[in-house]
C-alpha positions as CSV (number, residue, x, y, z in Angstrom):
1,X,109.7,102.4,101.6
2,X,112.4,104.0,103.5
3,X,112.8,107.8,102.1
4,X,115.6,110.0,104.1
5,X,115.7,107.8,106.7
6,X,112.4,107.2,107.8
7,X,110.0,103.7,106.9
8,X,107.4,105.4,105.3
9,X,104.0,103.0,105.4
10,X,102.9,102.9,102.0
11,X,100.2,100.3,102.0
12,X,97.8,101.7,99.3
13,X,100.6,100.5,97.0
14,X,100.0,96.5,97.4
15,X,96.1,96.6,98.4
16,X,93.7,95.1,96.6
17,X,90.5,97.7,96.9
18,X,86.6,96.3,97.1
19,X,84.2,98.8,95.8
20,X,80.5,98.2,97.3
21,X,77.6,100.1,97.8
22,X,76.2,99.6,101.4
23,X,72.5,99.8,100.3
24,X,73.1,96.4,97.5
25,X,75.3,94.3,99.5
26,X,73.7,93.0,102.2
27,X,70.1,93.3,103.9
28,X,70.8,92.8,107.9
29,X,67.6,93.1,109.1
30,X,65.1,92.2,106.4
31,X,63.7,95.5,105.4
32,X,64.6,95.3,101.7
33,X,67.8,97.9,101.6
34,X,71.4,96.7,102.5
35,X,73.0,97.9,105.7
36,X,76.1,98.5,108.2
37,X,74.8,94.9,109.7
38,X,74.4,92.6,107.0
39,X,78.1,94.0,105.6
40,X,79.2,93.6,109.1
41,X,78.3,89.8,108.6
42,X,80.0,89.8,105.1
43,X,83.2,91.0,106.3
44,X,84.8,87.0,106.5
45,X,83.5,86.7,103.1
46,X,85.8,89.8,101.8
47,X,88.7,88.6,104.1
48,X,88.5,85.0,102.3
49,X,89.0,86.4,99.0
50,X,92.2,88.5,99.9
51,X,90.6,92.1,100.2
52,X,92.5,94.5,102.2
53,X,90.7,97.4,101.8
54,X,86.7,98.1,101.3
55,X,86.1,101.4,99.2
56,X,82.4,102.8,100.5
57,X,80.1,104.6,98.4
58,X,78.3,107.2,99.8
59,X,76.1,106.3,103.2
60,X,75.2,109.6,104.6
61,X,72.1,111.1,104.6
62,X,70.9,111.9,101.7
63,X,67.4,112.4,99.6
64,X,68.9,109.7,97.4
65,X,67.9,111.3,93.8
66,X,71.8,110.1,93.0
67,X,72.7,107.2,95.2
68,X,73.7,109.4,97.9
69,X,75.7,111.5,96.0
70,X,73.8,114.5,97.2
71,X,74.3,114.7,100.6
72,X,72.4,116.5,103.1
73,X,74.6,116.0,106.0
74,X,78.5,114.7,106.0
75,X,78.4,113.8,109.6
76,X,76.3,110.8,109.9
77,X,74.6,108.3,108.7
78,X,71.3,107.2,106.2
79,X,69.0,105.5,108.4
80,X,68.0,103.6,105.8
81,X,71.9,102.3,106.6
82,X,71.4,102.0,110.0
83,X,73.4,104.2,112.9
84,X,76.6,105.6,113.4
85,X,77.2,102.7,116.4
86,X,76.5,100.0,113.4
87,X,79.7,101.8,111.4
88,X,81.7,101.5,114.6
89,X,80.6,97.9,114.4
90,X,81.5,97.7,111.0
91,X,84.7,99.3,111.7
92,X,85.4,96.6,114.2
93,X,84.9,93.6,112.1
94,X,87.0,95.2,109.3
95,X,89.7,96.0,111.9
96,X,89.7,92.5,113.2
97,X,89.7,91.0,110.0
98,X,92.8,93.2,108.6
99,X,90.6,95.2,106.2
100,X,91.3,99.4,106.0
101,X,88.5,101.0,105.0
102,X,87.9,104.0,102.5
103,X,85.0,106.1,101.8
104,X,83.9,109.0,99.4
105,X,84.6,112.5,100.3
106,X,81.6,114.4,97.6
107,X,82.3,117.7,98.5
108,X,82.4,119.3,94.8
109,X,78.5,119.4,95.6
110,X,75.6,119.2,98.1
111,X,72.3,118.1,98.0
112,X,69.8,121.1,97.5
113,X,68.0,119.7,100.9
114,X,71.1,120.2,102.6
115,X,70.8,123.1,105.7
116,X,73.7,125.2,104.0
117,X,72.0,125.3,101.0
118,X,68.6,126.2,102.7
119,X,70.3,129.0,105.1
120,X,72.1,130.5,101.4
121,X,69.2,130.8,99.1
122,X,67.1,132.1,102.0
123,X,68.7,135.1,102.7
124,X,71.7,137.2,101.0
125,X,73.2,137.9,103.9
126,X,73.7,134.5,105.4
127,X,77.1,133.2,105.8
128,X,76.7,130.4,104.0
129,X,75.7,132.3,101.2
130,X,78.9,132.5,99.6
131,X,79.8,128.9,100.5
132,X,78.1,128.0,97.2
133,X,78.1,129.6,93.5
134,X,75.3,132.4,92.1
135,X,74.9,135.2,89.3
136,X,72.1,137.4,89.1
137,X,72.2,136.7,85.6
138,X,72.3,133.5,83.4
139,X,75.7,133.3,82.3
140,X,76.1,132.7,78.4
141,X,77.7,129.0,78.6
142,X,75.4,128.1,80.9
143,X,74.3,125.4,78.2
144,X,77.5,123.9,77.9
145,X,80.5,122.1,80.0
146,X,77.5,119.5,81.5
147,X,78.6,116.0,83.6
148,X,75.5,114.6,82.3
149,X,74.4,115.5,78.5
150,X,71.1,114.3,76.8
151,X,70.0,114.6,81.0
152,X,70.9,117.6,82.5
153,X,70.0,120.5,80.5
154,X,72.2,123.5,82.2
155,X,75.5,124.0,84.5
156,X,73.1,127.2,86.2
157,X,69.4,126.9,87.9
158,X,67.4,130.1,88.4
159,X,66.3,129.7,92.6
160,X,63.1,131.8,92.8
161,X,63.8,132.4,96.2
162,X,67.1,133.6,96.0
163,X,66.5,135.6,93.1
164,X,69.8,134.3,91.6
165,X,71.0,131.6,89.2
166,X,73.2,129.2,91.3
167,X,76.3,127.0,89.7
168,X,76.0,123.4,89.6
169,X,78.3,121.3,87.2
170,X,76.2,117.9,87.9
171,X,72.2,117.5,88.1
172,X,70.0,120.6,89.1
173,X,69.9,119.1,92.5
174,X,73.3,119.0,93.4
175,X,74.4,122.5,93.7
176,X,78.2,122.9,93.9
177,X,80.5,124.7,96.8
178,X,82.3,127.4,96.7
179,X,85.5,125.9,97.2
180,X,87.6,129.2,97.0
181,X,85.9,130.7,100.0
182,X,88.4,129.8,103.1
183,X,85.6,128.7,105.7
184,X,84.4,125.8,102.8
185,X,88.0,124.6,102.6
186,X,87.8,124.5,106.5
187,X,84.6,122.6,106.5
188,X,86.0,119.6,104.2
189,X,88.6,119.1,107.0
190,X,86.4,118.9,109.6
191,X,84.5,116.5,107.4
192,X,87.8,114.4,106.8
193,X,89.1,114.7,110.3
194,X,85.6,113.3,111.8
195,X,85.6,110.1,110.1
196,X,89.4,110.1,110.3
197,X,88.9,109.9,114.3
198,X,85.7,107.1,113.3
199,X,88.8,105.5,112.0
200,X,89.0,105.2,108.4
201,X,92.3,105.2,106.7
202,X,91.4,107.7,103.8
203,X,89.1,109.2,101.0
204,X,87.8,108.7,97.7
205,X,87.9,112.1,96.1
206,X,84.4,112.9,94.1
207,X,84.8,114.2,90.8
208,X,88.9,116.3,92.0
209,X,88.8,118.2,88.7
210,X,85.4,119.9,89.5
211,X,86.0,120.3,93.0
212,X,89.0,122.9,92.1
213,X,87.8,124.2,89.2
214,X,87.2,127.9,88.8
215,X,83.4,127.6,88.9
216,X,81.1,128.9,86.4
217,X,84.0,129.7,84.1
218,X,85.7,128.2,81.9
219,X,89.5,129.3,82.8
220,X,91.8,126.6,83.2
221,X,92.5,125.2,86.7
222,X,95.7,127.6,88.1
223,X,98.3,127.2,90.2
224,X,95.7,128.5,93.3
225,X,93.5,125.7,92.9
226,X,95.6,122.7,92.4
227,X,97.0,124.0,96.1
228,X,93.9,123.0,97.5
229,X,95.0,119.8,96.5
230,X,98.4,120.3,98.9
231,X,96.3,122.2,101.6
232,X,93.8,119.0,101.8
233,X,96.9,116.3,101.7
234,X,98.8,118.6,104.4
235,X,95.8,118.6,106.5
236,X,95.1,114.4,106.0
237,X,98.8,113.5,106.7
238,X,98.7,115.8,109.7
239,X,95.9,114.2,111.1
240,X,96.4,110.8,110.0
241,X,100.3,110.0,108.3
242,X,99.3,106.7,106.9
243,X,96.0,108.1,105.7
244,X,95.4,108.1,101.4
245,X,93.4,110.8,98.9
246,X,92.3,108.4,96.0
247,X,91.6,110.9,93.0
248,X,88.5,110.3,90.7
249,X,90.5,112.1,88.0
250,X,89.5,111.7,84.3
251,X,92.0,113.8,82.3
252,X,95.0,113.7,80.3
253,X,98.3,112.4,81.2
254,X,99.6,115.9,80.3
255,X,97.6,117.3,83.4
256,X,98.0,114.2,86.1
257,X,101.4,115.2,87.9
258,X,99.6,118.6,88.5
259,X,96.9,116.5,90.6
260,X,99.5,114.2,92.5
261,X,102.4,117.4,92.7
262,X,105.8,116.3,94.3
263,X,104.1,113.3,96.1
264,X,102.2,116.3,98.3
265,X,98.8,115.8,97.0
266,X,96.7,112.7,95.7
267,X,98.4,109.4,97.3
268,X,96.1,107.8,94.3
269,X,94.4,108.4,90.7
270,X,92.3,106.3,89.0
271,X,94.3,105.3,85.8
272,X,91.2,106.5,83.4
273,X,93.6,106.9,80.5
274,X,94.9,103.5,81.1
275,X,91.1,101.9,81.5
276,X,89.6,103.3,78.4
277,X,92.8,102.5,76.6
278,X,92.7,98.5,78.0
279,X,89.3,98.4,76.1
280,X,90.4,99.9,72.7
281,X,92.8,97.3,72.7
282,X,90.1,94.2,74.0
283,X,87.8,95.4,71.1
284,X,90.6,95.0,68.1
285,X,92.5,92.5,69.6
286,X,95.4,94.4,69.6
287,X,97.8,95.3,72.5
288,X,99.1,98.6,70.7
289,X,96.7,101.0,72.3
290,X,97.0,100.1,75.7
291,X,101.5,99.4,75.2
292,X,100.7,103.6,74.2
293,X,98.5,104.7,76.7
294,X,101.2,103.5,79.1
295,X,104.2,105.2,77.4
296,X,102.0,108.8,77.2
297,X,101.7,108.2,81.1
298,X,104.6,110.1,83.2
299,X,106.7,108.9,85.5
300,X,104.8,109.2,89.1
301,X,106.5,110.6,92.3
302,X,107.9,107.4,94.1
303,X,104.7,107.5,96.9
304,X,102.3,108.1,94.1
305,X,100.2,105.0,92.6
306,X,97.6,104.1,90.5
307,X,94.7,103.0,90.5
308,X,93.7,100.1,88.3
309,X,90.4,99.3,87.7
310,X,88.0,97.6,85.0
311,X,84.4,98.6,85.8
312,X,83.2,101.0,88.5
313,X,79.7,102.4,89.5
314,X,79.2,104.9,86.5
315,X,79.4,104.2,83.2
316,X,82.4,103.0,81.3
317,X,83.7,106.2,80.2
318,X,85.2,106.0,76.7
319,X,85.5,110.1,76.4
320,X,89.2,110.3,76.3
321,X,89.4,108.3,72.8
322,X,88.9,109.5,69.0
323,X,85.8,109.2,68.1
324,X,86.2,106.8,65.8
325,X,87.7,104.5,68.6
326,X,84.9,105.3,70.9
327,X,82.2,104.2,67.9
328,X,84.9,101.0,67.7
329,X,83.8,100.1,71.1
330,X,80.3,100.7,71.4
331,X,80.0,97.9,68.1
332,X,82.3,95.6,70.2
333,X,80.8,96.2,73.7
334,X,77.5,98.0,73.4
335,X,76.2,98.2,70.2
336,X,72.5,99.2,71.1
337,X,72.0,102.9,71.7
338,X,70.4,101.7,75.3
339,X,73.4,100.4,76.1
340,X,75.1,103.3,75.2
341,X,75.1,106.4,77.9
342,X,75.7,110.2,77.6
343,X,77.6,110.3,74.5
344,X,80.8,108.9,75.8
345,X,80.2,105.4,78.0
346,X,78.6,101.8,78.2
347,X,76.2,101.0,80.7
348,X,76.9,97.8,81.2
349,X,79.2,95.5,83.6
350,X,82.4,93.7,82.4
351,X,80.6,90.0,81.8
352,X,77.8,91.2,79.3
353,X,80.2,93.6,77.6
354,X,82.6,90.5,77.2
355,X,79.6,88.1,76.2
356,X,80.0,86.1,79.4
357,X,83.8,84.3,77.7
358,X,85.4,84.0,81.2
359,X,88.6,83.3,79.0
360,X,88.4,87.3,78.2
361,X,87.2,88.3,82.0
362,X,90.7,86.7,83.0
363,X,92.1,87.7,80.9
364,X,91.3,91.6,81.9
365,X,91.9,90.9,85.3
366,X,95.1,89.7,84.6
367,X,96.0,93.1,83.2
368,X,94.5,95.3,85.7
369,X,96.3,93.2,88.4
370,X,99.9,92.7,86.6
371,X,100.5,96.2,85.3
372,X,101.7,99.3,87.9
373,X,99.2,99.9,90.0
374,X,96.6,99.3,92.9
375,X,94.0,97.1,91.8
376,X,90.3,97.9,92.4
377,X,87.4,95.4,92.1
378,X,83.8,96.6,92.1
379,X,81.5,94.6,94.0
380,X,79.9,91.5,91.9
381,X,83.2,91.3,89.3
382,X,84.3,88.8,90.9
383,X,81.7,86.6,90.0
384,X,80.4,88.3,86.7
385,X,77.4,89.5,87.8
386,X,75.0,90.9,84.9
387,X,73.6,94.6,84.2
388,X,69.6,95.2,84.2
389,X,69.1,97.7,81.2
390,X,65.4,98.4,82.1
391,X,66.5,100.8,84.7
392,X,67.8,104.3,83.9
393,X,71.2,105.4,83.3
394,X,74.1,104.6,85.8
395,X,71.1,102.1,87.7
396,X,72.0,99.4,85.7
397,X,75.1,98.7,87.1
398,X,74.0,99.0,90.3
399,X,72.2,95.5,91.6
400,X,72.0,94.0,94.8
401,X,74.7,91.2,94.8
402,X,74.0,88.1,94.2
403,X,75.0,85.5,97.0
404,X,73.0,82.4,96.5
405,X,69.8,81.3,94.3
406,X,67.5,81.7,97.3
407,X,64.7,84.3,97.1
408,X,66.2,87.7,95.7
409,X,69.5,86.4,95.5
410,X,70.4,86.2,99.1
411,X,70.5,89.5,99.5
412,X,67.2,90.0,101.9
413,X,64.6,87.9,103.6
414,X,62.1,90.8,102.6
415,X,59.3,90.2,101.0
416,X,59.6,91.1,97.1
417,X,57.4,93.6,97.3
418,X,59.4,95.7,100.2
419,X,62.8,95.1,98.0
420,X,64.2,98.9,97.3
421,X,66.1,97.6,94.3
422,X,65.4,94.2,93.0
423,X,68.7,91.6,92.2
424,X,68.7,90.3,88.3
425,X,66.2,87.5,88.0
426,X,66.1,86.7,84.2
427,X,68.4,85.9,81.9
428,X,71.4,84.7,81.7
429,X,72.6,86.6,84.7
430,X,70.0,85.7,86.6
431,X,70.9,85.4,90.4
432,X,69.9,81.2,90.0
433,X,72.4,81.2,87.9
434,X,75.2,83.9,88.9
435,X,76.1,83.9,92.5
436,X,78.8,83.3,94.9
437,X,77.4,80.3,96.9
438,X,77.6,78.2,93.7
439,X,80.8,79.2,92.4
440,X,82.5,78.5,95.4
441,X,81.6,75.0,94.5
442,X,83.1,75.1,91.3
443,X,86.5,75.1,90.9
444,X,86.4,76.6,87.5
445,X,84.4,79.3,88.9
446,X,85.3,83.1,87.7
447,X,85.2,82.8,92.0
448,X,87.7,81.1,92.6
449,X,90.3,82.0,90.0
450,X,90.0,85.8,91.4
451,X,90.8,84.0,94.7
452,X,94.2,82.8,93.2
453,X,94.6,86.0,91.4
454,X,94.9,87.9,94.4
455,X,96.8,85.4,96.3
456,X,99.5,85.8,93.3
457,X,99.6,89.7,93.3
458,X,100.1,89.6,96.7
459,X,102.9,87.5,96.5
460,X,104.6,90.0,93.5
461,X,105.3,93.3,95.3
462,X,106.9,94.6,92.3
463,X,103.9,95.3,90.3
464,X,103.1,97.7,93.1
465,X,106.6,99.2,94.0
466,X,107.9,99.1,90.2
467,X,106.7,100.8,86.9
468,X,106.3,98.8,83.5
469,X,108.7,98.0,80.8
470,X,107.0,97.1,77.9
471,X,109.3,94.3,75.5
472,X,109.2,93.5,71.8
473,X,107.4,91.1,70.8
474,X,106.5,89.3,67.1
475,X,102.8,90.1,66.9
476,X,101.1,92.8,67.7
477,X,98.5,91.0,69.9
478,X,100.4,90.1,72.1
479,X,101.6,92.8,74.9
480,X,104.7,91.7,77.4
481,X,105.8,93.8,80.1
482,X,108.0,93.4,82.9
483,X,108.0,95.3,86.7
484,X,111.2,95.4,88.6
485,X,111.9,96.1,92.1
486,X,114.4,95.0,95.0
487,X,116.2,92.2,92.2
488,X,112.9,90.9,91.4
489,X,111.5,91.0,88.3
490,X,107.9,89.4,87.0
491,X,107.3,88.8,83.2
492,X,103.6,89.0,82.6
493,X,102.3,88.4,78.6
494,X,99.1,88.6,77.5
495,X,97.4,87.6,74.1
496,X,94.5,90.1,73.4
497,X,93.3,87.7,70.0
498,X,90.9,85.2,70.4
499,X,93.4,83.0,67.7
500,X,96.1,80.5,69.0
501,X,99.9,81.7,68.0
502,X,103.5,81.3,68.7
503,X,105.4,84.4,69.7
504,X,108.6,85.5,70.4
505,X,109.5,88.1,72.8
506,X,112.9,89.8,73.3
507,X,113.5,89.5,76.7
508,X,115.9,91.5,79.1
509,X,119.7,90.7,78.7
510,X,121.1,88.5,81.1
511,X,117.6,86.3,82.1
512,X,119.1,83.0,82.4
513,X,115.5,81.4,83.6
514,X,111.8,82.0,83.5
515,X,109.5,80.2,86.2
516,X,106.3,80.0,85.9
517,X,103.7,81.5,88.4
518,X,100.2,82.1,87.2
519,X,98.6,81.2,83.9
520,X,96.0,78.7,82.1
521,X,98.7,76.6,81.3
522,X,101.6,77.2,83.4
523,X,103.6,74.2,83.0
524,X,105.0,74.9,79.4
525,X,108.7,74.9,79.8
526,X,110.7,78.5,77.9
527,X,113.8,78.2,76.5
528,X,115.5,81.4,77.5
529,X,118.2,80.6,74.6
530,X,115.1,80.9,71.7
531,X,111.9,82.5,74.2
532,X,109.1,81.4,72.1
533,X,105.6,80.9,73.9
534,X,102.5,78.8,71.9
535,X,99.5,80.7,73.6
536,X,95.8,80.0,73.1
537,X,93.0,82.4,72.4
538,X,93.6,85.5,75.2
539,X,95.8,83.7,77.4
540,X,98.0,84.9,79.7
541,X,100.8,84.3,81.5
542,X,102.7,85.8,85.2
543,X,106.5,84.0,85.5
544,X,109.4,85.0,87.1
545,X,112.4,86.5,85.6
546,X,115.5,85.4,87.1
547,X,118.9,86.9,85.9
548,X,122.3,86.9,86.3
């Protein structure tokens, strides 16, 4: 993008993003938990299916009572994991194989083992005291405003030892920071500016909204706290100028230009609205909801972006709808209550919720990777892996991935026993008969059709570089958009019923010619003159506009 002059390097805006937990990829050295090694060795494997960047999950040290979310120390890593030399190794491989590389930044929070938490409870007159949150008294909403209802039980935890309540908007555990105190706000950049110089190309932000929140209260974020936002960005592009800050963000569209500002703080939000909108509209077979969602979305700063995504490692958060729309989804998706998470979500991953009909898994992707925005894949989509309900909350959706049928899925040589968490092994998931050695095999696989997905989004910069424009069309199942930049212009329609139909679409004045480029069936020939398309049950369809 060339902006005053300057090429500015935007290339969060055509990437296709990995999600993976280093502890369920991939055992290295047979002790039972996935490391730096065996994702080392898996590196070719991401390469081969067009990855260009790998999002980690938390790896530091941690007491692991929430998957490393609670970290005791930001400046190394989990043994479990292995060593700070086998993330340089890591770092190499990815570098060699063209892959940029993203981790989480959770600095909303600490663990309650972590020294600064120690040194502040321990005595008042510590200076990290006031780097986290306390009241002498139990403040009156202190029942209210929680991350995790029906789990946690209160926002403030009496300390006996400090004599004070202390301010924690997640678990008990996980006390927060005081991000208004000037030497925390220091300490984040030191974080970011290590693993900067370790020679990642950006952050995942944890849970933004909490992280600038006034905490304990329940005032509205101000104009001082959505600066930290600038201060942090300032700081990253100082440091690093092609560096990115991708935003976990859940809010309305109303409040999402106030976390990316003028282009001068997120590079990246997760497009929640747009996720829990997608579903509403898989559930009633009915493009409507999601064709809104995108017209309540503004208009983004021109280095802003998305992020698209389908499932991640919580739960699918449907919090944002009516509840009548939520209650719509959990019949369609998760209709048992232990499916069903913390009022709001589904615990389960994309296949189950879609009854394993590959027709409607495509059909999803094909959304998430045609509409504006960066595209993020969670580890195991892209063969369909399974969810293992028996283990509690957010756990299900966390297996080991499952690479062949060999003993616990190829992910370790470890004996069963010494497995930390097991791969799925009944079912219809089962790792025999979900994994990516045998769907390489098949050319039908969910595999290998990602593989051409990606190679085709690749190949159409203007879904990245362009925003949406949403046509007419004669049934309100099917959705058609368009995304325009540099005199290009890609077509991409979608049929969200299960029913076969013929539909007309009104398309941009002056197309003379549509090509195909990605479908089921592609090679049906459009008459530009009378554009009517016969689709099948939730088929879609990528071709390329060509005008006068």
């Amino acid at each position: 993008m060339r902006q005053n002059g300057p090429v500015i390097d935007l290339w969060y805006k055509n990437a296709i993003i990995y999600s993976l937990d280093v502890g369920t990829f991939t055992d290295g050295n047979g002790d039972g938990v996935g490391d730096f090694r065996g994702l080392t060795d898996r590196m070719p494997y991401l390469a081969g299916i067009g990855v260009t960047c790998v999002w980690l999950l938390p790896f530091y040290p941690s007491p692991e009572r929430d998957d490393g979310y609670d970290v005791a120390d930001y400046y190394g890593v989990n043994p479990r994991y292995g060593t700070l030399g086998d993330f340089v190794e890591f770092m190499s491989q990815a570098r060699e194989m063209g892959i940029r590389v993203i981790v989480d930044l959770v600095v909303n929070h600490t663990s309650d083992q972590h020294p600064w938490f120690q040194a502040a409870r321990a005595n008042p007159d510590s200076p990290f005291r006031d780097w986290y949150v306390w009241s002498k008294k139990k403040p009156a909403d202190a029942n209210v405003g929680m991350v995790f209802p029906g789990v946690q039980e209160t926002t403030w935890t009496w300390d006996a030892r400090a004599k004070s309540y202390y301010f924690h908007r997640f678990y008990k555990f996980q006390p927060d920071l005081n991000v208004g105190n000037r030497e925390v706000r220091e300490e984040i950049e030191r974080i970011m500016g290590f693993w900067l110089q370790m020679g990642v190309s950006g952050f995942r932000i944890d849970a933004a909204p909490f992280l600038i929140e006034d905490k304990g209260t329940k005032a509205p974020l101000g104009a001082e706290q959505y600066a930290y936002l600038t201060e942090f960005r300032r700081f990253l592009s100082w440091r690093t100028g092609d560096a990115v800050m991708l935003a976990e963000a859940n809010v309305e569209p109303r409040d999402t230009l106030s976390f990316f500002g003028d282009g001068d703080r997120m590079n990246m939000m997760f497009n929640f609205w747009g996720n829990q909108h997608l579903f509403l509209a898989l559930a009633r077979e009915d493009a409507s909801p999601l064709v809104q969602a995108y017209h309540d979305l503004p208009a983004l700063p021109p280095t802003a972006q998305w992020g698209s995504f389908l499932r991640n490692h919580d739960e699918l958060d449907l919090g944002r709808l009516t509840p009548e729309d939520r209650q719509f989804c959990f019949q369609e998706f998760g209709p048992e209550l232990t499916m069903q998470l913390y009022g709001r979500g589904i615990r389960r991953r994309l296949a189950p919720m879609l009854n394993g009909d590959q027709r409607r898994m495509e059909l999803a992707y094909s959304l998430i990777f045609s509409l504006p925005g960066t595209p993020v894949i969670r580890y195991g989509e892209e063969i369909g892996m399974g969810d293992d309900l028996s283990l509690p909350e957010r756990q299900s959706v966390r297996t080991p991935m499952q690479w062949s049928d060999a003993e616990n899925g190829g992910f370790s040589t470890a004996p069963a026993a010494k497995i930390l968490r097991r791969p799925i092994g009944e079912g219809e998931y089962r790792y025999e008969r979900i994994n990516v050695e045998a769907q390489r095999l098949d050319q039908a696989s969910l595999l290998n059709w990602v593989e051409r997905l990606i190679r085709i989004r690749k190949e159409c910069p203007e879904i990245g570089w362009g925003g949406a424009e949403f046509l007419k069309t004669t049934l309100p199942a099917v959705m058609a958009h368009t995304c325009r930049w540099r005199g290009q212009t890609l077509l991409a329609v979608h049929n969200f019923s299960r029913s076969r139909c013929t539909v007309r679409i009104e398309l941009p004045e002056g197309t003379r010619e549509l090509r195909h480029l990605f479908g089921r069936n592609p090679s049906q020939p459009i008459i530009v003159s009378t554009p009517e398309l016969d689709l099948e049950g939730y088929e879609y369809r990528w071709l390329r506009l060509v005008g006068n």
